[in-house]
N, C-alpha and C positions, 0 to 999 in steps of 0.2 A: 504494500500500500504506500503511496506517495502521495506528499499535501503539492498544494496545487501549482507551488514552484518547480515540482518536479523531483526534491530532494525524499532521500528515506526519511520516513515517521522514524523520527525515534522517542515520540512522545510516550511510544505504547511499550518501549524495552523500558529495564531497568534503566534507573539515571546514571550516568555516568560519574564518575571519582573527579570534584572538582579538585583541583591540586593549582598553587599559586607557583607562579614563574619562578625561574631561577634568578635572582637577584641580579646577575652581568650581564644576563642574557640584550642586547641591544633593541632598543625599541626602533619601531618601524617608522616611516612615513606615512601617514594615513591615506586612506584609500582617495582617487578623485572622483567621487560619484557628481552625476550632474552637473558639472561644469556649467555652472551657473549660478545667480543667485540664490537657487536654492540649496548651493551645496554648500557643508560645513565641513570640520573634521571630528574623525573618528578614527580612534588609535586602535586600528587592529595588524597584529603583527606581522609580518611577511605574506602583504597582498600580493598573490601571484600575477604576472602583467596582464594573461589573459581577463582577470576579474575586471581590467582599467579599461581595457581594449572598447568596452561597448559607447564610454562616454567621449572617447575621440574619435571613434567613427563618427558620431555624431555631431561632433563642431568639424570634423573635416566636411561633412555631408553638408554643413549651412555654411560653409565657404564663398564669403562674397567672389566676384570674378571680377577682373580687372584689365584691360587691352595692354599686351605687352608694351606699345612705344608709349604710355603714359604711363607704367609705372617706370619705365627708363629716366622718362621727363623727371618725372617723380624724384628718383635717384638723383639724378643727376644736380637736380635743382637742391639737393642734401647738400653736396660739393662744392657747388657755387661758393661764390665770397658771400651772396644775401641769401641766404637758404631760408628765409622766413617769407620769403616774396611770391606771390601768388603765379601759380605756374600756369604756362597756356594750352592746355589738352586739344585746340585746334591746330596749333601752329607746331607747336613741339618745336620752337628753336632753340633750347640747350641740343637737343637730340641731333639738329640737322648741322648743328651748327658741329658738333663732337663728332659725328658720321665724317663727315668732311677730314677732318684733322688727325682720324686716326688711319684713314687711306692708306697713306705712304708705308707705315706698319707692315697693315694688312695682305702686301706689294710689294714687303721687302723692300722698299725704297727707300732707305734709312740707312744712317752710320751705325757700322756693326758697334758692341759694347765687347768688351772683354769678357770671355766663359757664356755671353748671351750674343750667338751672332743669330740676325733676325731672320737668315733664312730656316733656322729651327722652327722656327713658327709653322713654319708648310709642311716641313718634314716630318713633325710632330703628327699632324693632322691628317697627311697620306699614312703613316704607320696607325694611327687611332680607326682610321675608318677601315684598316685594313684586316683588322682583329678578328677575329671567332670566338675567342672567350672573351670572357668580362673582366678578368682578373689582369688582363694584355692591355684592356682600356687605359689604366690606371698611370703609368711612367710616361705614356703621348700626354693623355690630359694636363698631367702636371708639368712635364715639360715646357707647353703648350703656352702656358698659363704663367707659368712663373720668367718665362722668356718674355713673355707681353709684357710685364708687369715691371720685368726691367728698362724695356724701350717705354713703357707709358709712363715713368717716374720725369724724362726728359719732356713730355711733350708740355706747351703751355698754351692756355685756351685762356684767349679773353673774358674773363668775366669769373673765371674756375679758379678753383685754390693751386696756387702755381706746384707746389710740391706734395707728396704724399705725406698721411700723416706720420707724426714722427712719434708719438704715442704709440701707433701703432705697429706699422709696416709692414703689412700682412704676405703672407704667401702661401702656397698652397705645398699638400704634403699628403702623401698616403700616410693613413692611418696605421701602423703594423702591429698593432695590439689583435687578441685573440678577436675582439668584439666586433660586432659586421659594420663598422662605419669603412667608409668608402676611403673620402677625400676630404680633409679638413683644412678650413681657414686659421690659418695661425697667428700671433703678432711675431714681434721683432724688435721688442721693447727693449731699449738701453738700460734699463731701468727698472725696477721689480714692485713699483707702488701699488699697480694691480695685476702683475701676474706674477706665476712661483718662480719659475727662472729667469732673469736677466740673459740675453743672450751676448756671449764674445763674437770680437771680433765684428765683420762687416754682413750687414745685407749678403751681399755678395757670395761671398766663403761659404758662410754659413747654407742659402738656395744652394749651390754648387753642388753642397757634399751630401745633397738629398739623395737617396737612391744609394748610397754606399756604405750603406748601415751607419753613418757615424754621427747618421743627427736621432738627434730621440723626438720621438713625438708627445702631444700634451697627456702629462699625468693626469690631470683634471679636467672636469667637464668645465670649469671657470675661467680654462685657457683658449677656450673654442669659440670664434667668431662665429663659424659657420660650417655647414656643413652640405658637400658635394656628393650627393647619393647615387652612383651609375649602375647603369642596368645596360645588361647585352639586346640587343634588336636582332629581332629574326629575320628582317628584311635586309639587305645589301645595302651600307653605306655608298654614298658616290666618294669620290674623292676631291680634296678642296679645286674651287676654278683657278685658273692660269691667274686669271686679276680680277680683282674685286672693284665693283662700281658703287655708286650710291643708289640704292635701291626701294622701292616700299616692300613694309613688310609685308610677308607671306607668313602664313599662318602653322603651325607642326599641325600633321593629324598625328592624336586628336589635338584641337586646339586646344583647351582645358583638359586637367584630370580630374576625374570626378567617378565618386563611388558611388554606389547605393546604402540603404542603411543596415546591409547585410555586411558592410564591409566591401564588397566584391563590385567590381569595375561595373560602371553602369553601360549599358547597351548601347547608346548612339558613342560612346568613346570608346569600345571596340577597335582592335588592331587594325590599320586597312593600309591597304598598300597604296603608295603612292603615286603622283603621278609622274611621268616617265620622264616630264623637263628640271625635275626637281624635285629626287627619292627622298620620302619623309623617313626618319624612323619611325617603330611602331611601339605598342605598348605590348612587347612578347613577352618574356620571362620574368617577373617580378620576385623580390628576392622576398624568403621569409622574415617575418622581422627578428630583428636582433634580440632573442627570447631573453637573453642574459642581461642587453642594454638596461633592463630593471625586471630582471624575474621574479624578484619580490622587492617593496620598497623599502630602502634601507638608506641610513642616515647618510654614509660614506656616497662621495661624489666622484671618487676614483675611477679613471674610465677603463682601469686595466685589472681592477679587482675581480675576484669570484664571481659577486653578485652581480657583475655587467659583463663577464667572460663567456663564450660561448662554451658547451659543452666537450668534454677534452676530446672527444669523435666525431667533433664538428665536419660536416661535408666542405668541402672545400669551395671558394668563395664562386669558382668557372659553377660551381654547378648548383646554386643557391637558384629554387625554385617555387611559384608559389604552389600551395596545395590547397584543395578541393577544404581537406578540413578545419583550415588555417585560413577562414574569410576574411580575417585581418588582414593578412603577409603583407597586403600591395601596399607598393610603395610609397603612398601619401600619407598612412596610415605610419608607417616607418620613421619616414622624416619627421613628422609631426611628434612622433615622442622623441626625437634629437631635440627639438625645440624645446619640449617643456623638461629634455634635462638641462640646458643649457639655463633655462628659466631658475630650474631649483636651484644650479647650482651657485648662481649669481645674487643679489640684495637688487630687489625690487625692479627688477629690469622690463625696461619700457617696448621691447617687442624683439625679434630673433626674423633673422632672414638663412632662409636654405634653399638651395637650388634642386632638382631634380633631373637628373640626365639620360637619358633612354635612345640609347645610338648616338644621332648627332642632332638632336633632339632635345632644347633646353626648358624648363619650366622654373620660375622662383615662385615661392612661396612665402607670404610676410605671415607673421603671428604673433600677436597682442593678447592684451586681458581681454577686449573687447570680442574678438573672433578671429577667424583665419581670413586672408586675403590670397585666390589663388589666380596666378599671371596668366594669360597664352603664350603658349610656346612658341619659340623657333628656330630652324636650323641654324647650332652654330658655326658648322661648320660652310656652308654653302653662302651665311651671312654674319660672315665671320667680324666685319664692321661691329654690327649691334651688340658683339660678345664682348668685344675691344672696349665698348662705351661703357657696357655693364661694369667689365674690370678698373678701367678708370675711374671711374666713379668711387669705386669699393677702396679704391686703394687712397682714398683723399679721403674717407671716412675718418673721421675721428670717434672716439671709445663714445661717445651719445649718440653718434647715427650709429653703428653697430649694436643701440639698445643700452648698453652698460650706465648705470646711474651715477655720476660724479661726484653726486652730492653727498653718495655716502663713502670714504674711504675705509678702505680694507687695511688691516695691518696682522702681516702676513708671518705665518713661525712655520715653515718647511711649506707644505702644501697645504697649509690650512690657516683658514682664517681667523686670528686670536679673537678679535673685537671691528667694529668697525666707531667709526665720528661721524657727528651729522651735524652741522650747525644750525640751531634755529632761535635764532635771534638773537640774544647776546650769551647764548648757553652752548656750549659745547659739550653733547652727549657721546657717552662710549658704548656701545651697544653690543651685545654679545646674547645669539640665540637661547632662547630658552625653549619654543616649538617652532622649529621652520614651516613657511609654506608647504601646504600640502602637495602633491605632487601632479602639475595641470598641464592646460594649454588657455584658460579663461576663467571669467569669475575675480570675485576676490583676491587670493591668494594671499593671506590671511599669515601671517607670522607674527610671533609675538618673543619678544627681548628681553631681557635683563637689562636696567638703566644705569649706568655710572653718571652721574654729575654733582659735583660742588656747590654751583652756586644754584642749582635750582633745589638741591637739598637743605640747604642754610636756609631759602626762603620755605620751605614748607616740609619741615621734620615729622615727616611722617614713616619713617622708617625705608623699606623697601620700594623699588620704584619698577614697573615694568611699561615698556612700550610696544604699541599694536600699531604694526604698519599694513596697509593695504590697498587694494585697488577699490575707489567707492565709486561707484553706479552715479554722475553728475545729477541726473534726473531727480535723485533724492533729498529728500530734507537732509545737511549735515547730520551726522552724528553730535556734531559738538552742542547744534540747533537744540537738537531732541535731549540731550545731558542737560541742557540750560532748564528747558521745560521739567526736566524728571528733580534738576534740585528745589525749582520753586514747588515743586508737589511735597516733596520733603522735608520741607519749611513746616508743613498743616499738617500730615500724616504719621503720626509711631511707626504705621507701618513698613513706612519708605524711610524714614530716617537711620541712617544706618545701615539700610539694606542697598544703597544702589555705589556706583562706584566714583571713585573722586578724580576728576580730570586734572590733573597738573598743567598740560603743558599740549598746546596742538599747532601742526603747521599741514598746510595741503601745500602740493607744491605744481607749480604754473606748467602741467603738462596733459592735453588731453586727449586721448588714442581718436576722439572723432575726427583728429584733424588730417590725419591722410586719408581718408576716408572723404572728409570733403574737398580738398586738395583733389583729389581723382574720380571728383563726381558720383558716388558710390551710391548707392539709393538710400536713404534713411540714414544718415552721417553720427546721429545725433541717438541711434537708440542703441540703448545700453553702453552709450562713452562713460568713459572711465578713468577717475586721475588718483594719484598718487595722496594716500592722508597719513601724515604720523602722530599719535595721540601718544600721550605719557598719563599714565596713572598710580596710585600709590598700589601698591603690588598685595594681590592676593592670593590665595590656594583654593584647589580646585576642588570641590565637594567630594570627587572623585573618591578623594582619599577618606573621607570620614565611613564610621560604621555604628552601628545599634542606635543608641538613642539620639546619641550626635549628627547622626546624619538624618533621622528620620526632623528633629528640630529647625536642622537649619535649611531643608528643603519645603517644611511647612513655613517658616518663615518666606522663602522666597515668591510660595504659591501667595500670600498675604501681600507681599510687596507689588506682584505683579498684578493682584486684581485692583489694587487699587489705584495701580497706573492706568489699567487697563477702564475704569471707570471713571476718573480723570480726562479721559481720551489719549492717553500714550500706550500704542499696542505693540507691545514688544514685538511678537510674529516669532520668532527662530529660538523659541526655549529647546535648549539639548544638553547634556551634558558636562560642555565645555563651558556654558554660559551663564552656569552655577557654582559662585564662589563663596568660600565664606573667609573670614579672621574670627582673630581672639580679643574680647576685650576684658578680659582678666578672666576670669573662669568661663564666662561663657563662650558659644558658637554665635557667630551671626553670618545668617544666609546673606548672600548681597545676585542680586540680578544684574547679571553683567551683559555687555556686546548690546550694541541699540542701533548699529549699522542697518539695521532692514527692520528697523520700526519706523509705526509712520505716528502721524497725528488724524482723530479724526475730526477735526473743522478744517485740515487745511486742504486746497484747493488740489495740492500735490498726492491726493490721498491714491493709494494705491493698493486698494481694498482687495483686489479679486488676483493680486500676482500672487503667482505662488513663489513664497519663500520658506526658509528651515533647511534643516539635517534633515536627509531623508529616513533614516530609525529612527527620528522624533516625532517625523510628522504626520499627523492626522490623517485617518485611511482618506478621508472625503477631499482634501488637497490629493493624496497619489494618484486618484483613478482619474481617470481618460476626461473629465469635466472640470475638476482639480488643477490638472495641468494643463488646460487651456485655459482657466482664465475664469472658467465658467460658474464658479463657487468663491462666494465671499467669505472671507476669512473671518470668524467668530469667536468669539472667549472660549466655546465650546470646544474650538480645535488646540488651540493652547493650554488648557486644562487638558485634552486629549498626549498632549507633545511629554509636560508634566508628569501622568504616568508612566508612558515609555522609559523615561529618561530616570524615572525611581527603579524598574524595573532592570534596565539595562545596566543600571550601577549595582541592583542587589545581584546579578544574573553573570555579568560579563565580568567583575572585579571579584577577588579573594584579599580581605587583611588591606586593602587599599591598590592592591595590584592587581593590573589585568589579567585575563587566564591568557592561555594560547595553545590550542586554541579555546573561542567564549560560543557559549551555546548560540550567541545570539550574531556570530558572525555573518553568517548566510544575511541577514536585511543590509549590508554595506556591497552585497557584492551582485547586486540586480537592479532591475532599472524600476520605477516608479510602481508601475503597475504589479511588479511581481513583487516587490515589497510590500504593499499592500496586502496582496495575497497571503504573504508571511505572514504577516501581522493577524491577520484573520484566522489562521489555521492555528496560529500559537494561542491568541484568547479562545478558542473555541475550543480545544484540548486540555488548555491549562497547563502547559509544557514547562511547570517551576518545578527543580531539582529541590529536597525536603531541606538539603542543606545549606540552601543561602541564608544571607543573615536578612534578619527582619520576613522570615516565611510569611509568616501569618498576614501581616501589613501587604505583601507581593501579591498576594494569594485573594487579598478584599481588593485591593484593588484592578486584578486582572475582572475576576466577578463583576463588579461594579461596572469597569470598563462596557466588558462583553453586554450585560444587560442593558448598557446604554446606545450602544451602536444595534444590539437588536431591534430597540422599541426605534431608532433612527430609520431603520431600513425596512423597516414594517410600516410608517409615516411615507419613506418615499415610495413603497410600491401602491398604496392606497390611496395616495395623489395620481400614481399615474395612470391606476384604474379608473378614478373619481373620470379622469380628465378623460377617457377611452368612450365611457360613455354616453360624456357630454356630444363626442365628437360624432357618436357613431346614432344619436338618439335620429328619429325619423318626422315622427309627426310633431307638429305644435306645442300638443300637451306632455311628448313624452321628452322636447326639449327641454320646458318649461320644467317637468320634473327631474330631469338628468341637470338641468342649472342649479337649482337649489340641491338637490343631493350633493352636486360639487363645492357649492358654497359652504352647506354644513358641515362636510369632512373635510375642505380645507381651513374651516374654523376650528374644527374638533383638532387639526392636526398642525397646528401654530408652532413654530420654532418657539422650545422656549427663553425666555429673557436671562440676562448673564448672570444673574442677583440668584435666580433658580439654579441655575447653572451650579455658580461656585457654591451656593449654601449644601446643597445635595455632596457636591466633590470634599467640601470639608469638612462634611459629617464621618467621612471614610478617616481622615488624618487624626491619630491621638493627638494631644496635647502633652509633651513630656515633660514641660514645667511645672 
């Protein structure tokens, strides 16, 4: 027998032996469900990649599209000396103007450099296109590439930043670690303020002695600009033309990559062969993804460790294929988690660009908090010009157009980051992880710090200081807004006094992801934009850790705190686990309702009643189904009093003594999508699936009861509305509508939502009182 997710009952065997972790044992990166506002974290231990896989098919599947020569524009106008200057998507004159200049290149028409003479460029390109395996691709492309990149440090363009950055100096390198990345953008920093090695010696030397075992590749995901994904084509490359002219674009079949929400390559973008004046690549072989790139999530960032290695009997890289039962493998689905490692591995970084390569066949990819941006493709090689402009561009990138955030410095002890600085305002903060973001490609991405500073400590001696940095949804009432609101409630209220959390210290900072998005004409510029907020607060602990009466105390305090925000009109929305804190104020516990990022107000005009938000094992089955998450279901005290149980439950159920299990009964609702967690959820109150030995049984046990008996009389309400309504629709004559109306009237009278005052009195009848 299996509940309706599909997994074994094991409500109906004995319970299993809860046993608490091994104390060393390394905690995980929490899983990325719903990559969205809705998602929160939740610390379950070594999520396997597959369990992640479902929620980035998904933002790759809602991938805006973008025409290749305006994201060039785009690029290009980054480079520029005024990169803030509005670019012209009709005329594209950085692009024609850069087409022009890098001819002579492309033509070999140029003074050779030393160790770069530019006829490599051709020859590079005859040898690449000349390949059969994919593993052959790899010394052309980069040769190719880093030869450009030598002749394009010389070239100067009116109006362009005359030299490459010196921050950075990127160049390209096979990857030669165990793990399937392809071709990697690297820097060439004199210097080590943001990366782990300094490099000797010249540019020069150092590109040279690629290929001869004697350069090392990035330790770290934090050393990687970027990343060149190539894949073999079934079709025949042509070989590059005698001379290159100024051309329009022509588009790769397919023009875009695009999946379906299976994972698996959608039908009109189908392999197809080209036409005969100008042989496309195809989308043939797609490699699997790199299983180890994050087989489970784990703290360590190391791109050459176990946990990102591939298996010691890995097949070899010529013959890396996709399979039938691996709907993920394809390649956009691949790149796309390069990108949200390069995300983890970095402080707060503002978007990631990755190319994609399939024959002679380019596609870039941009990726932000906001969503994915995917380019059309085009032959690099047959239009070798537009590749030349791409690399220029890249290589006068400095560390903020590559994404990297400046404003926070790193301060670096081997390959790891001790602490970072932020300056905001006249305080200089040390900052040092206490929960990294979770592990994404959108949304939030939510970390939370340990605070060092002096002078904002002398001014308000409150002990401990911790700061939450994240990506906030512009659309929304600040945080800091809705904090202003929640202290003056706690001026009037016992019950908020003391229970909510005390803001120190905030800065948003002047960056907002809708802006390339309007920059490139993109449809809807402005929904779900997202900017950077860093909030400091007097540091707390996580309820997590409490047990017996202590924790049943300070989680009824918080149910108290939040109704009477919530009757105030401050609707929290996202109660979970993580977002229940308490302290100590000499013997006692006090609950404090923390996180207010995705609460609203309800008079304000901004109100935003029907999105769905929350941790999805918190939230309310009637948010997860199919009306829930469109939109179609208003958010009620009802569902956060619903979130409330979960989140008591999942703490008496998933933690031992204060420690997580691993694995916790209650893992399966982190690792499916909306609807099938709901399904969980229903299968588990409906069984009664509590092991006799958590702590606070009895209290789990009324309130699973409670729960279930409430969502019963819910769901016997809505099928008798939608009978009422069957009848009205289906009545025939005069009088038998007349009576089919009133019938509906009466049992949708008899069947009224009740009011929130019913609500919470019935739900606090269930909580002792321990004092």
């Amino acid at each position: 027998m299996s509940d309706p997710g599909g997994a074994a009952v094991e409500g109906l065997l004995p319970p299993r032996a809860r046993t608490a972790p091994d104390a060393n044992l390394l905690q995980s990166t929490p899983s990325d469900q719903g990559l969205s506002a809705a998602s929160g974290q939740v610390d379950i231990h070594g999520v396997p990649i597959s369990d992640l896989i479902p929620s980035v098919v998904e933002v790759v599947c809602k991938a805006q599209q973008c025409e290749a020569d305006d994201m060039l524009e785009y690029i290009l106008s980054r480079a520029s000396k005024t990169p803030d200057d509005l670019i012209d998507l009709n005329g594209h004159v950085l692009l024609d103007k850069c087409i022009n200049k890098v001819l002579p290149i492309c033509n070999g028409h140029t003074e050779d450099i030393e160790g770069f003479p530019v006829s490599d460029i051709r020859k590079a390109l005859i040898d690449y296109t000349a390949c059969k395996q994919e593993d052959d691709l790899y010394k052309p492309f980069v040769l190719a590439s880093n030869t450009a990149l030598a002749h394009l440090k010389r070239l100067k363009i009116d109006g362009m930043r005359e030299e490459e950055s010196k921050e950075v100096q990127m160049f390209f390198q096979v990857h030669n670690s165990r793990c399937k990345l392809d071709i990697i953008v690297l820097p060439f920093p004199n210097y080590s303020e943001y990366f782990t090695d300094p490099r000797l010696g010249s540019w020069d030397k150092h590109v040279l002695m690629i290929g001869q075992d004697e350069t090392p590749t990035a330790s770290s995901w934090k050393d990687v600009l970027g990343v060149f994904e190539l894949k073999r084509s079934k079709s025949e490359m042509r070989s590059p033309p005698k001379e290159y002219f100024v051309s329009k674009y022509q588009a790769s079949k397919p023009k875009f990559l695009k999946i379906g929400k299976d994972g698996n390559e959608l039908e009109e973008t189908e392999p197809q062969e080209a036409p005969a004046v100008a042989e496309r690549a195809t989308l043939a072989e797609q490699a699997p993804l790199c299983r180890s790139a994050r087989k489970t999530t784990q703290e360590s960032t190391q791109m050459a460790s176990g946990k990102r290695a591939l298996d010691a009997d890995s097949e070899s890289r010529a013959s890396k294929r996709s399979r039938p039962e691996e709907p993920w493998a394809h390649v956009t689905i691949q790149t796309a988690l390069y990108a949200a490692e390069m995300q983890y591995a970095n402080i707060a970084v503002k978007h990631a660009l990755n190319c994609i390569v399939i024959g002679d066949n380019i596609w870039i990819w941009y990726y932000d908090r906001q969503g994915l941006i995917s380019v059309a493709g085009f032959n690099f090689v047959q239009d070798l010009p537009r590749f030349l402009v791409l690399l220029y561009a890249l290589q006068r990138f400095n560390l903020e157009d590559w994404g990297r955030n400046t404003d926070f410095k790193p301060h670096l002890k081997g390959d790891d980051v001790e602490f970072y600085t932020v300056k905001v305002g006249r305080h200089k903060l040390e900052l040092v992880y206490q929960r990294k973001p979770r592990y994404g490609l959108v949304g939030r991405g939510t970390g939370v710090m340990d605070v060092t500073c002096e002078t904002l400590a002398e001014e308000n001696p409150v002990g401990g200081m911790v700061a939450k940095l994240y990506w906030a949804e512009e659309a929304r009432i600040s945080e800091e807004e809705i904090l202003g609101h929640v202290e003056a409630v706690g001026k009037k209220f016992e019950d908020v006094r003391g229970h909510v959390p005390i803001l120190l210290l905030s800065k948003r900072f002047p960056f907002f992801t809708s802006t390339i998005r309007r920059a490139l004409g993109l449809k809807n510029p402005e929904k779900r934009s997202r900017t950077l907020v860093l909030l400091v607060f007097k540091k707390l602990s996580p309820i997590k850790e409490l047990q017996g009466d202590e924790l049943v105390d300070a989680w009824r305090q918080c149910v108290l705190c939040h109704y009477t925000l919530w009757s105030e009109g401050i609707h929290h929305r996202d109660v979970s686990h993580s977002n229940l804190m308490y302290y100590r104020d000499g013997d006692k516990v006090m609950g404090v309702l923390n996180d207010y990022d995705l609460s609203s107000l309800a008079d304000s005009s901004n109100l935003l009643g029907n999105e769905r938000t929350g941790t999805m094992p918190f939230m309310a089955i009637d948010l997860l189904e199919e009306d829930g998450q469109d939109g179609k279901v208003e958010h009620l005290y009802r569902h956060d009093m619903e979130s409330f149980i979960y989140v008591f439950i999942w703490i008496s159920l998933q933690y031992m003594n204060g420690k997580p299990l691993h694995p916790g009964p209650l893992d399966s609702w982190t690792k499916v999508d909306a609807r099938e967690c709901s399904k969980k959820k229903i299968y588990f109150l409906a069984f009664h699936q509590v092991p006799e030995d958590v702590d606070n049984y009895d209290l789990v046990m009324d309130l699973v009861i409670f729960l279930a008996q409430r969502l019963n009389t819910h769901s016997h309400r809505k099928a008798t509305k939608k009978a009422a309504r069957r009848r009205l629709a289906d009545a025939r004559s005069s009088d038998a509508i007349k009576a089919a109306a009133q019938n509906t009237l009466n049992t949708l009278g008899d069947l009224r939502e009740e009011e929130d005052e019913e609500v919470y009195k019935a739900f606090l009848s269930q909580i002792p009182s321990v004092n």
